[in-house]
C-alpha positions in Angstrom: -37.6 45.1 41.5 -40.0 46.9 43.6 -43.0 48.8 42.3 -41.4 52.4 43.5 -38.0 51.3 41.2 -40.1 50.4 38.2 -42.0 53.9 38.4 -39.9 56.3 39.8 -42.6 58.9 38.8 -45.7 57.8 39.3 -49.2 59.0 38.4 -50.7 62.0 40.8 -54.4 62.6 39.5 -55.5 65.5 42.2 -58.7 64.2 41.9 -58.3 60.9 43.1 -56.9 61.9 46.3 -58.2 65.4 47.2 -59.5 64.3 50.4 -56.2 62.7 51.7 -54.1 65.9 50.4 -56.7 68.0 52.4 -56.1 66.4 55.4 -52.5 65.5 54.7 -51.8 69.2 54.8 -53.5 70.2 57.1 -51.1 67.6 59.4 -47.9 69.0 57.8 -49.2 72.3 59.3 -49.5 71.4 62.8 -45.8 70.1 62.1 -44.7 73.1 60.0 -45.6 75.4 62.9 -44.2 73.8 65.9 -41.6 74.1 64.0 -42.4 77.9 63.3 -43.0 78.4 67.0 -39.7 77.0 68.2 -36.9 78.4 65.7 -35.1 81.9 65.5 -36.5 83.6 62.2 -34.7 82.9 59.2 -35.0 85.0 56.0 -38.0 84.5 53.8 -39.4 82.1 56.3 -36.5 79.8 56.0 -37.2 78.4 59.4 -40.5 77.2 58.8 -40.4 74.6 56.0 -39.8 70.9 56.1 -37.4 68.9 54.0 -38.0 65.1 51.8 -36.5 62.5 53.1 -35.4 58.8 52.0 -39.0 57.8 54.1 -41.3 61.4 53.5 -40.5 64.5 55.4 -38.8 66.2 58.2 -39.0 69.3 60.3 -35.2 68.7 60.6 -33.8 69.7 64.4 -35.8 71.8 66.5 -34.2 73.9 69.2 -36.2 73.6 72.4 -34.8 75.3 75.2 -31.1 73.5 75.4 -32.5 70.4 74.2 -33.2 69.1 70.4 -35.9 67.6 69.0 -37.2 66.6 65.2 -40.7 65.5 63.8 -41.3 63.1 60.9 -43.6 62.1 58.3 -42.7 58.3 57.1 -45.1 57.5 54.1 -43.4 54.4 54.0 -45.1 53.0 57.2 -47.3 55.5 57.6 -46.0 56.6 60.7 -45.7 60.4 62.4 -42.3 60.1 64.8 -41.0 62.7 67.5 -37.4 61.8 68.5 -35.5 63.9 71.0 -31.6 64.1 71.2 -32.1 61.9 74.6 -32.6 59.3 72.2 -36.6 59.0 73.1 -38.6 58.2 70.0 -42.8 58.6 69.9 -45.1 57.2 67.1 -48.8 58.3 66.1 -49.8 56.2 63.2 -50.8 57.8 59.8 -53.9 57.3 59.6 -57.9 58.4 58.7 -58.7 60.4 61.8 -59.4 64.2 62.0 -57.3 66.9 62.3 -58.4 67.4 65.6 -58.1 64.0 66.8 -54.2 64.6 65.5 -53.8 67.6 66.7 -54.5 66.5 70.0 -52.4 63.3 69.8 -49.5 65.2 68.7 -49.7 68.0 71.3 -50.5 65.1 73.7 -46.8 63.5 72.8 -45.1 66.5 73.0 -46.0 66.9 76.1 -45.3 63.5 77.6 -41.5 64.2 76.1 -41.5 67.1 77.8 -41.6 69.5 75.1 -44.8 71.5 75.7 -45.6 74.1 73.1 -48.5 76.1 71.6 -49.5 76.8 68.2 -51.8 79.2 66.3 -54.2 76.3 65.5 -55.9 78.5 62.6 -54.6 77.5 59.3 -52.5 79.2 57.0 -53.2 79.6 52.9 -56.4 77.9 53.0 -59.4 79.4 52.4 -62.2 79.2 55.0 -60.0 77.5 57.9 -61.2 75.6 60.4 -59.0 75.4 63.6 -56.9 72.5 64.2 -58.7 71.4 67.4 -62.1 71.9 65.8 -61.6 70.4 62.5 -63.6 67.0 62.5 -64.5 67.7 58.6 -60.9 66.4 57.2 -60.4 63.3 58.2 -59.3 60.6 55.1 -55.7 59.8 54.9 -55.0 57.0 52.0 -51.7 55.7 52.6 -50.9 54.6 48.7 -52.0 58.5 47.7 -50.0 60.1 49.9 -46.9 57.4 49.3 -47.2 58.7 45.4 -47.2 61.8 46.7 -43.8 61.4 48.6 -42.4 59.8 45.7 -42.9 62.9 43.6 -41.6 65.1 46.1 -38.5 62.6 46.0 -38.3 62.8 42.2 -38.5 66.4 42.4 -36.3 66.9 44.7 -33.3 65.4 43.4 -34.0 67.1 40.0 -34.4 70.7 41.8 -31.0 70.3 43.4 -29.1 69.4 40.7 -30.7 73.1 38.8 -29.6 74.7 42.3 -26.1 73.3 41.7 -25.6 75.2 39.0 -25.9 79.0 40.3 -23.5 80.3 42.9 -25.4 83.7 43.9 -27.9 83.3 47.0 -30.2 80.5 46.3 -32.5 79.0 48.7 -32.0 75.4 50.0 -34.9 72.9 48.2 -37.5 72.9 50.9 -40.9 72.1 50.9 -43.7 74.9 52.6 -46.5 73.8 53.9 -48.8 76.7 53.6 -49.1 76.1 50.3 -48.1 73.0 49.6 -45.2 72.9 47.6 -41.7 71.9 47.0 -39.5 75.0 45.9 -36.2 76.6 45.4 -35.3 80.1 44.7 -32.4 82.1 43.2 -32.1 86.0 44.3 -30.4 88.4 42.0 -29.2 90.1 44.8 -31.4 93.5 44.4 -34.5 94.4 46.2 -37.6 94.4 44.9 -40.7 96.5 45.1 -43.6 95.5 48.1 -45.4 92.5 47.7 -49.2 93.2 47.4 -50.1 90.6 49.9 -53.7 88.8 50.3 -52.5 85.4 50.8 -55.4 84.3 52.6 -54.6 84.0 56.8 -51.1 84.7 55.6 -49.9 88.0 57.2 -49.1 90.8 54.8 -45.8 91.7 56.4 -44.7 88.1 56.3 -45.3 88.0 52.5 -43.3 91.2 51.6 -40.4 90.2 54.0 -40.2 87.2 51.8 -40.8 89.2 48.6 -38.6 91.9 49.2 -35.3 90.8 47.0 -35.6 89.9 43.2 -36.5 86.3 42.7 -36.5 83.5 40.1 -38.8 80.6 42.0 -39.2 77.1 40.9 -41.2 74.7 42.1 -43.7 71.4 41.9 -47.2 71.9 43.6 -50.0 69.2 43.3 -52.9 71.4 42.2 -56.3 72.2 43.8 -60.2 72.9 42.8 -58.5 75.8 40.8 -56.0 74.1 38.7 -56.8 70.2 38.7 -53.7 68.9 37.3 -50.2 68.9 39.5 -48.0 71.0 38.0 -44.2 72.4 37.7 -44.1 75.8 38.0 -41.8 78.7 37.5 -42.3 82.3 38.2 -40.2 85.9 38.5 -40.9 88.5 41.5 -41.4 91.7 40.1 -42.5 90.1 36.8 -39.8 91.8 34.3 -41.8 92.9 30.8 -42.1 90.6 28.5 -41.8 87.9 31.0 -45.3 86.4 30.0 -44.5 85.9 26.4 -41.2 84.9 26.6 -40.7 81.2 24.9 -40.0 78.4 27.9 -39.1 75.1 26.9 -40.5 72.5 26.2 -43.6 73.0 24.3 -45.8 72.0 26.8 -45.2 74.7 29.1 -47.4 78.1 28.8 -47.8 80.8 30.7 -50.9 81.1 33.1 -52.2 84.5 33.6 -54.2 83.4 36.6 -51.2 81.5 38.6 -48.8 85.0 37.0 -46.0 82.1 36.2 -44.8 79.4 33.7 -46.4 76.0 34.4 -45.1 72.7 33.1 -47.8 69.8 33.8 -46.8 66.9 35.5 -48.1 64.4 33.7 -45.8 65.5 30.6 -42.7 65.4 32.5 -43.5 61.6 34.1 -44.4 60.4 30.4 -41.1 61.9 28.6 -38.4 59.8 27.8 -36.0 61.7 29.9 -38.1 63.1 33.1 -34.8 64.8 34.4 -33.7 66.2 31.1 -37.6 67.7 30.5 -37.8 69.4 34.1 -34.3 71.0 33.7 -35.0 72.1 30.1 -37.9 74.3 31.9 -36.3 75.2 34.8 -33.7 76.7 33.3 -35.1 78.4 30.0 -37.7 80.2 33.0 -34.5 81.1 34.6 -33.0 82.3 31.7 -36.5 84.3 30.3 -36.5 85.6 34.2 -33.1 87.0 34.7 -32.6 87.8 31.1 -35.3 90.1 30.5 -34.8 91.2 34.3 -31.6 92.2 33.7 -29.7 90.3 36.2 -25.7 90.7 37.0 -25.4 86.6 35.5 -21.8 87.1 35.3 -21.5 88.2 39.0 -23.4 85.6 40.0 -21.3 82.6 39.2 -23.3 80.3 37.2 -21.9 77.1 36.3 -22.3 74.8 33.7 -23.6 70.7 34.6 -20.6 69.1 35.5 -18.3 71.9 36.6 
């Protein structure tokens, strides 16, 4: 039995890898907004996000003129690949190098598949960026972190879509952003909501509000930073309904976190419970039901189903 069968979800201290995860993100950007650049906006900034797959993640098809193309992250051989619907295929290893080394590398194989394009190479969600072709300061890449860090997402993943399978009003696919690091899905009550404040640092106001502007009920699993040292599940409501905040969210170990404004479930308790997928729906769904109860949601319009309908 392999060592990924016997832990299916592993340990993730942020501080052991907070290097790699630097520069690992900073590389999903570069991805994240080619893929940005090429695709016809999507609500909420559908269109930007990348997906887990059996090997990491994917950009999924890009449009590129009349031809198709896809980037992917493999954290099981370490390898970046661009593959065109021509059936070419070009590889940059995974590897410590800096951003700007990758940057270049990538832009430099897009271009020999003849699918030029141009970024914004500043950042997004990060405080004091450095751009993409400048940044020799990131550069550590530990394949067994970021490997653990895939097989979250993987665990995650599969948990999150079986909690989207249950509601039949809009819901977001389970996708995971790359601005801020984190794998997420969304339900919408189907009524508007007031304007987002904004500040998301280099994250344009307009681009926050237009993602913010219908009632939400977010879940999602982000790995931490300086801030909060610990990755965590997370659940919050946009506009907070009253009462949100003290609302009781099972199971015990998740409380509410004034700073973050949303429930959080630390990881670490739902890899050491007897029944991981049991734990993280048990939050997921009393957040839900704290969110859309005290927020006064149309549940019966919206269809939700029971596990197993």
């Amino acid at each position: 039995m392999s060592s990924i069968q016997k832990t299916p979800w592993p340990e993730l201290p942020t501080a052991a890898w907070r290097d790699s995860y630097a520069t690992l993100q900073l590389f999903t950007q570069i991805a994240g907004k080619i893929r940005l650049t090429k695709s016809p906006w999507l609500n909420h900034s559908w269109h930007v996000t990348l997906y887990v797959t059996a090997r990491g993640l994917t950009t999924s098809a890009i449009p590129h003129g009349n031809r198709v193309f896809e980037i992917r992250f493999d954290f099981v051989d370490h390898t970046l690949r661009i593959l065109t619907m021509e059936g070419q295929l070009k590889a940059i290893p995974l590897q410590p190098r800096s951003v700007a080394e990758f940057y270049r590398l990538v832009m430099q194989t897009m271009d020999e598949l003849g699918l030029p394009v141009q970024i914004n190479t500043v950042p997004n969600e990060i405080a004091d960026p450095i751009r993409f072709e400048k940044d020799q300061t990131h550069r550590s890449y530990e394949p067994a972190q970021a490997n653990r860090f895939w097989r979250v997402l993987v665990q995650a993943d599969r948990v999150f879509k079986q909690f989207r399978s249950r509601f039949c009003g809009k819901n977001s696919p389970v996708h995971f952003f790359w601005g801020s690091f984190d794998l997420a899905v969304t339900r919408f009550s189907g009524r508007p909501a007031p304007p987002h404040p904004g500040g998301i640092p280099h994250l344009p106001d307009a681009v926050t509000r237009e993602a913010y502007s219908q009632e939400v009920s977010s879940l999602g699993f982000w790995p931490g930073n300086e801030a909060m040292p610990e990755a965590i599940f997370y659940s919050y409501a946009y506009p907070e309904p009253p009462g949100f905040s003290s609302a009781k969210i099972e199971p015990d170990q998740a409380y509410y976190n004034p700073q973050l404004k949303e429930f959080v479930l630390p990881y670490e308790a739902v890899r050491t419970a007897s029944g991981p997928d049991d734990v993280l729906l048990q939050f997921a769904q009393s957040a839900y039901d704290a969110a859309s109860i005290l927020g006064k949601w149309d549940r019966e319009a919206l269809i939700e189903r029971k596990p197993g309908q």
